[in-house]
Structures are given as C-alpha cells and as structure tokens.
C-alpha positions as CSV (number, residue, x, y, z in Angstrom):
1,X,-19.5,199.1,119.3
2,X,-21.1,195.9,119.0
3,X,-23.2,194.0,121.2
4,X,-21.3,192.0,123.5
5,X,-22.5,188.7,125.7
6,X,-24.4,189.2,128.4
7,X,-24.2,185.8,130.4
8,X,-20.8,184.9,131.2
9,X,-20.1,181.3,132.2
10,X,-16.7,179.6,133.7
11,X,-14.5,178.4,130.7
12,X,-14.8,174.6,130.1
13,X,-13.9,171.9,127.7
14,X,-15.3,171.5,124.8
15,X,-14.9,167.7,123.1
16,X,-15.7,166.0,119.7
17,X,-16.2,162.5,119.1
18,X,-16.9,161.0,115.7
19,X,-19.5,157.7,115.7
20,X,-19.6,155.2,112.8
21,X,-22.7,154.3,111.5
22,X,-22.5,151.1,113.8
23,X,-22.6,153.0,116.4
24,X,-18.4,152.6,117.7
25,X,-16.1,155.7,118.9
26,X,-13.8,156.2,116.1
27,X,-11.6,158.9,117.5
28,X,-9.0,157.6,120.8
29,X,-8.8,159.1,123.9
30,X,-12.1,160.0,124.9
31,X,-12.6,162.3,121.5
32,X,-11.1,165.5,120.3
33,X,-10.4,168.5,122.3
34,X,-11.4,171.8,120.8
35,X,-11.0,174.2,123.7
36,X,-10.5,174.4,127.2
37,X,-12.1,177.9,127.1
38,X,-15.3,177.6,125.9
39,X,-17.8,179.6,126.2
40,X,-21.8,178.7,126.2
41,X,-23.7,181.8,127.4
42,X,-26.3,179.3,128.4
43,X,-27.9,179.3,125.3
44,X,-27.6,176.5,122.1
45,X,-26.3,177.1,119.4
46,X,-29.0,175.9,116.7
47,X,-26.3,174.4,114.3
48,X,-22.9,173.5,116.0
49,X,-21.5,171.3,113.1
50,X,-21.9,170.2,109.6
51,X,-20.1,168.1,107.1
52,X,-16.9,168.8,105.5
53,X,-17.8,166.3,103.0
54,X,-14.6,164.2,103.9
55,X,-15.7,162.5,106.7
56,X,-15.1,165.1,109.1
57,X,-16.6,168.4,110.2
58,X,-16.9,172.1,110.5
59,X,-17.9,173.1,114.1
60,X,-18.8,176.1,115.4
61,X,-18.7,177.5,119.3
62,X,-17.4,180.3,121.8
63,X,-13.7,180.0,122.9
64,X,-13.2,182.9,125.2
65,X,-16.0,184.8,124.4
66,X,-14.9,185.1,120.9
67,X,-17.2,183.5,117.9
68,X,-14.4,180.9,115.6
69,X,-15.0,177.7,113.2
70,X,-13.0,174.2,113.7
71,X,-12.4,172.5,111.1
72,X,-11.3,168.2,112.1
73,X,-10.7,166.0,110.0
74,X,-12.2,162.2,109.5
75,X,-9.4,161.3,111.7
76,X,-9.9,163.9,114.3
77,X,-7.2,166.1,113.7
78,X,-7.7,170.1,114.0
79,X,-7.1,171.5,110.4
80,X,-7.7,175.4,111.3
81,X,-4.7,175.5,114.1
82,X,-6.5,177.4,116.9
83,X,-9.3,177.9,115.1
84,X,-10.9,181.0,112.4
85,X,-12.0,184.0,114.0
86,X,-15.7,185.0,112.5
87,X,-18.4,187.2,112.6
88,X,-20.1,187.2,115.9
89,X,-24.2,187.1,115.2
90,X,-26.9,186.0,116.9
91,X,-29.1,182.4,116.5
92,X,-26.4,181.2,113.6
93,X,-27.4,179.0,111.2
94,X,-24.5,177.1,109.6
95,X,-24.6,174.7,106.2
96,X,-22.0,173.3,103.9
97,X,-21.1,174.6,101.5
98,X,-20.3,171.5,99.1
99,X,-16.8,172.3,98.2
100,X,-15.0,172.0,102.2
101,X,-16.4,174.7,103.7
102,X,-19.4,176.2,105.4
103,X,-21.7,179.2,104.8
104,X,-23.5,180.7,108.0
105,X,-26.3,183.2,108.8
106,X,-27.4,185.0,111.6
107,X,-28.5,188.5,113.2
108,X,-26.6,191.1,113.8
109,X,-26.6,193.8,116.5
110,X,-24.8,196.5,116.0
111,X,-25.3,199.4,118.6
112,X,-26.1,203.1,117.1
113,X,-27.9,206.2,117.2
114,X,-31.1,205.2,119.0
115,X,-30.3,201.9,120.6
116,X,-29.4,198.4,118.6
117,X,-29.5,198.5,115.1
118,X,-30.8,194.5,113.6
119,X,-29.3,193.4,110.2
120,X,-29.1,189.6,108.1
121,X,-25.4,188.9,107.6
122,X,-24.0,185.8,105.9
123,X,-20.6,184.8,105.9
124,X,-18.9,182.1,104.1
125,X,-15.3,180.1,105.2
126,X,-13.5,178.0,102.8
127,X,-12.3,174.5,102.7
128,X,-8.4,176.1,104.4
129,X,-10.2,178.1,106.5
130,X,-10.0,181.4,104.5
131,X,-12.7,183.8,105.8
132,X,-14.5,184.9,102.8
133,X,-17.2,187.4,101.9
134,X,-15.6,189.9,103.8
135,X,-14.9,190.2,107.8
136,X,-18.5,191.7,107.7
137,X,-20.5,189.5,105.6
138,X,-22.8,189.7,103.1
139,X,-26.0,192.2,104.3
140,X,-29.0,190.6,103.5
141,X,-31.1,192.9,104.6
142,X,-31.1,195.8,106.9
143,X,-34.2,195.7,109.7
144,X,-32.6,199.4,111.3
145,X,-33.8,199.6,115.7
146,X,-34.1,196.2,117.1
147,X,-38.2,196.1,118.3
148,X,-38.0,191.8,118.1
149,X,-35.4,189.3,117.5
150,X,-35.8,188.0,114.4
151,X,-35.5,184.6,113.2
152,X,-33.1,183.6,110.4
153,X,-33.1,180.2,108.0
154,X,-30.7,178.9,105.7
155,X,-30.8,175.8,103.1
156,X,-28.2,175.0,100.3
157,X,-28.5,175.8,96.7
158,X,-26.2,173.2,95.6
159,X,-24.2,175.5,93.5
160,X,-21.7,176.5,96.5
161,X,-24.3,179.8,98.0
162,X,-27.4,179.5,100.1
163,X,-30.8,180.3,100.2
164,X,-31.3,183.0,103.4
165,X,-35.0,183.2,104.7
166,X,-35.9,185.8,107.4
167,X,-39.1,185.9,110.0
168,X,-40.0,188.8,112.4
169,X,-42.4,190.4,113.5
170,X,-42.9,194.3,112.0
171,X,-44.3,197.2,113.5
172,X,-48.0,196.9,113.5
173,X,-48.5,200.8,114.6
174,X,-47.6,201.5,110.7
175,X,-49.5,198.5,109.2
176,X,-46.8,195.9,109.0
177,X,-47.5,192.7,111.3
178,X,-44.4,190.8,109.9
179,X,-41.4,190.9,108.0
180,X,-40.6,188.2,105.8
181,X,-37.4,187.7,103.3
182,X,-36.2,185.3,101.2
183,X,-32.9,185.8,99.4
184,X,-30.1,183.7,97.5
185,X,-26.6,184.4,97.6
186,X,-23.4,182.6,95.1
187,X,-21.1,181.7,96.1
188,X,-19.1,184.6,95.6
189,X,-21.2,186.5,98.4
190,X,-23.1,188.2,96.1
191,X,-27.4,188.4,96.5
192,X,-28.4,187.4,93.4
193,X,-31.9,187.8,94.0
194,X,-34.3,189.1,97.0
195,X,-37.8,189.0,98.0
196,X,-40.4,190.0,100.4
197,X,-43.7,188.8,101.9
198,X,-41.7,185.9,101.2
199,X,-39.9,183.7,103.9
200,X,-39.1,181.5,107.1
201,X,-38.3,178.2,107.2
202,X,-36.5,176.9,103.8
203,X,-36.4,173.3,101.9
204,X,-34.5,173.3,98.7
205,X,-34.0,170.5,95.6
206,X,-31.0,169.7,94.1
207,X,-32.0,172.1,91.0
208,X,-32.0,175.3,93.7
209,X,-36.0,175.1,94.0
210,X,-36.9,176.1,97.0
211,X,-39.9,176.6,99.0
212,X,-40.6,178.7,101.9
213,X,-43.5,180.5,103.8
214,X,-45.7,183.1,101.7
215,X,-48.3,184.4,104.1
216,X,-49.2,184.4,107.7
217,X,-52.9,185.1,108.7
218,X,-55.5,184.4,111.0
219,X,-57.1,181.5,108.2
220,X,-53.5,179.7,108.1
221,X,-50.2,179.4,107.4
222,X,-49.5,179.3,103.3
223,X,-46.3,178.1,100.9
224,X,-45.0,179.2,97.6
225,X,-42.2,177.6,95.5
226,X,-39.3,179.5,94.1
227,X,-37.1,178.7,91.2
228,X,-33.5,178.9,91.6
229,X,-34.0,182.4,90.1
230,X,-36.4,183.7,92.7
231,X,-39.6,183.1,90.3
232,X,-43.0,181.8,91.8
233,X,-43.9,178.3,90.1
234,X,-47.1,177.9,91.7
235,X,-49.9,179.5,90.4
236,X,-51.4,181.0,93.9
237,X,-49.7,180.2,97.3
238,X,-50.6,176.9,98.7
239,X,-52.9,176.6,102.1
240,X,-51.2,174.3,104.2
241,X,-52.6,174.7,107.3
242,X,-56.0,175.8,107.7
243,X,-56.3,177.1,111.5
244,X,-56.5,180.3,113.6
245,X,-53.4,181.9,114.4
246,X,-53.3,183.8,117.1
247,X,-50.0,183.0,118.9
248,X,-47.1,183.6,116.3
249,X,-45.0,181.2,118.2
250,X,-47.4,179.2,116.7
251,X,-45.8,179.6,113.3
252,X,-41.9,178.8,115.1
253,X,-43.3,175.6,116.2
254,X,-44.2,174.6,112.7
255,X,-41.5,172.6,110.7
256,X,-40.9,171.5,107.6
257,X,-38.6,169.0,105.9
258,X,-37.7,167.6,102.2
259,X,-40.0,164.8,101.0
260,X,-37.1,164.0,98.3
261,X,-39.2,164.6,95.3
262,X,-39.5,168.1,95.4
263,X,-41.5,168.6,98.0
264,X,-41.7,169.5,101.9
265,X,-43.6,167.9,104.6
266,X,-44.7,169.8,107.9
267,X,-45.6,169.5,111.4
268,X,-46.9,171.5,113.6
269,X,-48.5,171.1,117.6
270,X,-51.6,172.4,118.0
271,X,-53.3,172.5,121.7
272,X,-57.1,173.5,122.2
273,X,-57.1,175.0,118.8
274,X,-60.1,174.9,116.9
275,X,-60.5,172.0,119.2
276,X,-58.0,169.7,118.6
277,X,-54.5,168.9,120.1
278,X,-51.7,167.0,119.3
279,X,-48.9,167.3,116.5
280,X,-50.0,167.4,112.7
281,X,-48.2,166.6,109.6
282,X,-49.3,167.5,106.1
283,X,-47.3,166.7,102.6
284,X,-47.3,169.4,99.9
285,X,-46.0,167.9,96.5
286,X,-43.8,170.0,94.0
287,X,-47.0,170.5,92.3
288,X,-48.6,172.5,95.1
289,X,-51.3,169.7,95.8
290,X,-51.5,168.6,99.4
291,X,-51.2,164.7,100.2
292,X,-50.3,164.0,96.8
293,X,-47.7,160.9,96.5
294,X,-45.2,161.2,93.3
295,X,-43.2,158.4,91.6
296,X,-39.8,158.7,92.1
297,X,-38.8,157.8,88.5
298,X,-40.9,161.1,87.5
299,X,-38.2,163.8,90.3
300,X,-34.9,164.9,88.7
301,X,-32.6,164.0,91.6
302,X,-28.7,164.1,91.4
303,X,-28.2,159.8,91.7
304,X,-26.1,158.3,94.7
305,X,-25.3,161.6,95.9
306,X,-22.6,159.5,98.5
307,X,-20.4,158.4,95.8
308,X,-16.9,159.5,97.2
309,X,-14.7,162.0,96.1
310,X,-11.8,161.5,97.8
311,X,-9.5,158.4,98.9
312,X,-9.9,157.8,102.6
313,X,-9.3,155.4,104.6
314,X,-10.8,155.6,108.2
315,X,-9.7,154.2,111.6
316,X,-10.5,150.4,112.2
317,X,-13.1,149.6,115.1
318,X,-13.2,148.2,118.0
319,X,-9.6,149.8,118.5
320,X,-8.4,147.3,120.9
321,X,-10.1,144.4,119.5
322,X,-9.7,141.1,120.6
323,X,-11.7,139.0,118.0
324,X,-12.3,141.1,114.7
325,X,-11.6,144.4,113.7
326,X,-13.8,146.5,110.6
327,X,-11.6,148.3,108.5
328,X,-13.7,151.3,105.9
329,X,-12.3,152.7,103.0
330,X,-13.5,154.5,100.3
331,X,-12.1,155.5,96.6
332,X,-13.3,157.9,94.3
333,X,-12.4,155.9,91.3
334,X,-11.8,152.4,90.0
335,X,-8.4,151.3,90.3
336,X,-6.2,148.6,92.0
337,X,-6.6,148.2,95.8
338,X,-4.7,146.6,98.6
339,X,-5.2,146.7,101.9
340,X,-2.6,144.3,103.7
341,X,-1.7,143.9,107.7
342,X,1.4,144.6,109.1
343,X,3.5,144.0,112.6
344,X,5.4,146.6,114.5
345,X,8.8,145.7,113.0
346,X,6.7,146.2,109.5
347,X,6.7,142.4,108.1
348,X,3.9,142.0,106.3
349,X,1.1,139.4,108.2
350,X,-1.5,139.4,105.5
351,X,-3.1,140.5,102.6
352,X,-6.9,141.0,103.0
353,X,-7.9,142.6,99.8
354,X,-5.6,142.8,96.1
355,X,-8.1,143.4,93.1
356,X,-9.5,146.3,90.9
357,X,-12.1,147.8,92.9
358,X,-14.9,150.5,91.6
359,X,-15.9,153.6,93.0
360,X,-17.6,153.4,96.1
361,X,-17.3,152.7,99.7
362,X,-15.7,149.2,101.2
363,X,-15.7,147.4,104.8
364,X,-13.3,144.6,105.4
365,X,-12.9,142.0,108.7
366,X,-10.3,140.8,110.4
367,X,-10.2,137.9,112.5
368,X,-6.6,138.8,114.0
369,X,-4.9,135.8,112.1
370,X,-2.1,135.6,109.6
371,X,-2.4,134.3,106.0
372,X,-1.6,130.8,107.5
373,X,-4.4,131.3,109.1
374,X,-2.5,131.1,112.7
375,X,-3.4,133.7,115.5
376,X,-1.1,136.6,115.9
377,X,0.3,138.1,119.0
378,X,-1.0,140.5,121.1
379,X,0.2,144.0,119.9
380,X,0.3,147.1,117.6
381,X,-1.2,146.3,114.1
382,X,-0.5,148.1,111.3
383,X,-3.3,148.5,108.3
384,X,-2.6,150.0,104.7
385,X,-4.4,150.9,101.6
386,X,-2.7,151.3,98.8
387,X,-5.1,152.8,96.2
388,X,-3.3,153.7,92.9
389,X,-1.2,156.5,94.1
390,X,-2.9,157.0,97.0
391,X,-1.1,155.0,100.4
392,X,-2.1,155.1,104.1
393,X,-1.4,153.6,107.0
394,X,-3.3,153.8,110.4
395,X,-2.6,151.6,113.7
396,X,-4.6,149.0,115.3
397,X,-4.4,147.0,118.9
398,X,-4.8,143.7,119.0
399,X,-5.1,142.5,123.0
400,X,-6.1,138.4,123.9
C-alpha cells in the first residue's frame, strides 16, 4: 500500500485571489474558493501554484486527504470541475509546462518488503486537465529502502519537459556519502537522458542548458553546465564555494538563481565557518568564470518573452470605483480594437479606444463620464473588447 499522511488536521477553506501588478484584488468576493476540505498536514507545500500562461493558474493542495490540481482561470473561474486527482508524492515541485499545463516532481514512498521503498516520479497534466504520463509517472530513478528523505528539483526545458535534479544522502557504510541525479524528461514523459554524481538545485536557459551541482566535499561546493543533451560544457567543474562542509544542511541552505545570460548566481549563510558569518552571494558566468559580467547583446535569449498569445481581456479595477476605473487587455496580433462602455439597458455611453492596435498588452482609464463628457449615474457598467473576432464583455460598478 502506499504511504498514507500521518498528521491529520480539521478540513478548512482553501481561497485564491489574483493581484494586479498594481497591487488591486482582481477577483470579487473575497477571492476564489477551491475547497472547503482542505487538507495541510502542517507542512508547505514548496510550490502551490504556477502560471497557466493565460493569466491564471495551476494550483496544487490536499482536499480530503487526497493529492489534485486546480486549474482557474484569469477570471477566477475553476476550469478542472472538482479538481484532477494526481499522484500523491512527497516535497512536490511543480513548473509549467509552456503549453497550459504543469509538470511536477516529487518522492515517492511506496511500502514493500523491508519497510518503504524511495523512488523520483514525475507526472505531467495538460492544459484540460488530462493526467498524462501515466497514473504513476515517469520513474526517474529508483533509490529502493528509504535510509533519508531525499530532496527533489525541477526547472523547465522550454520544449514542454523538465529538467529533474535529485540530492540525498547515500549509504556511507558502502562508500557512497551522496546520491546525486540529474535527468531530462520530453514532453512525452520519456527520460531522454540521465546522469549521476550530477545534481541538486537546477537553473536552465532558454536553449535547455542547464546547470546544477557536481560535487560535494569537504573543500566546497562545485557546478558543471549541461547541454540540453546532457553533455558537460565546462572543461572541469567550477569551485563556487570554497569552505568546509561539515553540515550537509549546509548545502540545502545554498541557492541559486538565473543571472539571465546564462548563468546562475548563489547564496549561501554561513555562521562561525572558517570564521565568518553572514549570507554570501557569488556569480558564475556561462563560461565557468566566477564574478565575470557578460553583455547582454553577446546571450541568445528568446526576445520579449511576455508578448501575448491569446486575446484577454481582464476585469477592470477598483471594482466599485467612484472616480476612474483601469481596464487591461491584451491581443496576440495586430488588428482593429474597440473597447466601448455600456449601461445596463446596453446603450452604448462611450467609446474609449477604435484603431488598429499591435501585439502587445494595453491599459485604458475611465473617468466614469459619457462621450459628452457629462457624469454618468451610479450603477452597473458594462465594458467590451471587440478584437477582430474575438468579443467580451465584463461588468463594472460605478458608486458616487
């Protein structure tokens, strides 16, 4: 059988609210309710939610005990009914998967002749909600009898798979003081390639580079960079962090992050080692070199990466408003735009925008009057795009 929960709370709520970038509530009623049975075990889940790439999200959590995704939209309605059942793992890690969906990763404990047998599982869900890869997952590696939890990382490879890192510590009676794996996966679920001595914590580029950890010792923590064929580009792995390691939740504390040219930068606390405390940072370029500062004319990136794909138009803010309201749109191609104001009885009050627009994101104000430029009544407002083909309409309140 598997392993179930240990720590059982009371059900309770669990809410969503989307914030703009200027910081309003965009979704009415206090937010979005997911379940009324959730379930928290006391412990976080390291990534609840990530980008559809709509303007909504993919959310993962506990409802009854039982492991499921949520998918809601920009406008904070539920797309996956009462949500997708999926494999229950430990520590998840959860990314997009660019087209929709999401891709997670976690442990798996699965008990067996012995005691609890450890495995890597991945499991992807698509853009409807279809749980792929199998009700399983994808094995990424098998560790056999749980002797420490192990630590599981996951970065995109911007081709729809993932890039799976694994950290835990081995069995040092037969000469192995850790166990590390990194491993990519397409995004049909299948491992395209696997290594060892190799993993951790994960950046990746936008070509499916990635780097992660290479070796753990008592001079330091070292990197190498992978190709997005699993081949080492540096020459000899790359000294990072020069300091005794005694603790290895040393090495969990460390971090790392993209420097956007190919790159990573760490950090890392460090109290009364070697005599120094505090927290550290330390850039490694895509060349291997530490400190080294690249032009960004010279770095193959994918250019503005938040161009829209889709038509959208979002829900205007404040919502009541008694002064001026923002309305945000976006459309994924150039075309002929409108976006006029309507009453309840749908007469038209004004039109705020008629002209060929590019692709690319748009805000618009309005001060609540008509196109006489007189003050409307207090009431229900109704704003529409209409995009080429595309039309919709959302509600607004306008209070004095």
């Amino acid at each position: 059988e598997d392993l179930e929960p240990y720590i059982y709370d009371p059900f309770d709520q669990l809410w969503v609210q989307r914030v703009s970038a200027d910081g309003y509530l965009m979704w009415p009623g206090g937010g979005v309710l997911i379940t009324d049975k959730f379930t928290s075990f006391n412990v976080a889940i390291s990534h609840p939610a990530v980008s559809d790439g709509e303007g909504g999200t993919i959310i993962q959590y506990y409802s009854e005990s039982i492991p499921k995704l949520q998918r809601i939209s920009s406008q904070g309605h539920l797309l996956w009914n009462d949500g997708r059942e999926i494999l229950r793992m430990g520590r998840p890690k959860m990314i997009p998967d660019g087209y929709g969906g999401a891709i997670r990763a976690g442990v798996r404990l699965v008990s067996g002749q012995g005691g609890y047998h450890q495995s890597i599982r991945a499991q992807r869900v698509a853009q409807n909600g279809e749980v792929l890869w199998g009700d399983e997952g994808v094995t990424i590696e098998d560790l056999g009898l749980r002797l420490y939890d192990a630590s599981v990382y996951l970065a995109k490879d911007y081709a729809g798979g993932a890039i799976v890192g694994l950290f835990r510590r081995g069995n040092e009676d037969k000469g192995i003081p850790w166990i590390r794996i990194v491993a990519r996966i397409s995004k049909e679920g299948d491992v395209l390639w696997k290594k060892n001595n190799i993993g951790g914590q994960i950046v990746t580029d936008a070509n499916g580079n990635s780097i992660s950890f290479v070796a753990i010792s008592d001079s330091g923590l070292f990197l190498q960079r992978l190709d997005s064929k699993g081949q080492e580009l540096w020459n000899a792995p790359v000294l990072f962090r020069k300091t005794v390691i005694r603790d290895p939740k040393v090495w969990w504390w460390t971090i790392m992050t993209t420097d956007c040219r190919g790159g990573v930068i760490t950090a890392w606390p460090e109290i009364g080692v070697n005599s120094r405390m505090g927290i550290f940072a330390q850039r490694v370029s895509r060349n291997g070199n530490l400190g080294e500062v690249l032009s960004p004319t010279s770095v193959s990136e994918p250019q503005n990466p938040t161009l829209p794909r889709v038509y959208l138009l979002h829900q205007s803010y404040p919502n009541p408003f008694n002064s001026q309201m923002v309305i945000k749109y976006q459309i994924p191609e150039s075309t002929g735009v409108k976006l006029l104001i309507f009453d309840i009885n749908g007469k038209e009050v004004i039109e705020l925008v008629n002209k060929r627009q590019g692709r690319g994101k748009y805000q618009v104000v309005w001060n609540g009057k008509d196109r006489r430029g007189g003050d409307v009544a207090s009431g229900i407002y109704l704003y529409q795009l209409r995009a080429g083909s595309f039309v919709q309409t959302k509600k607004a309140l306008f209070i004095k």
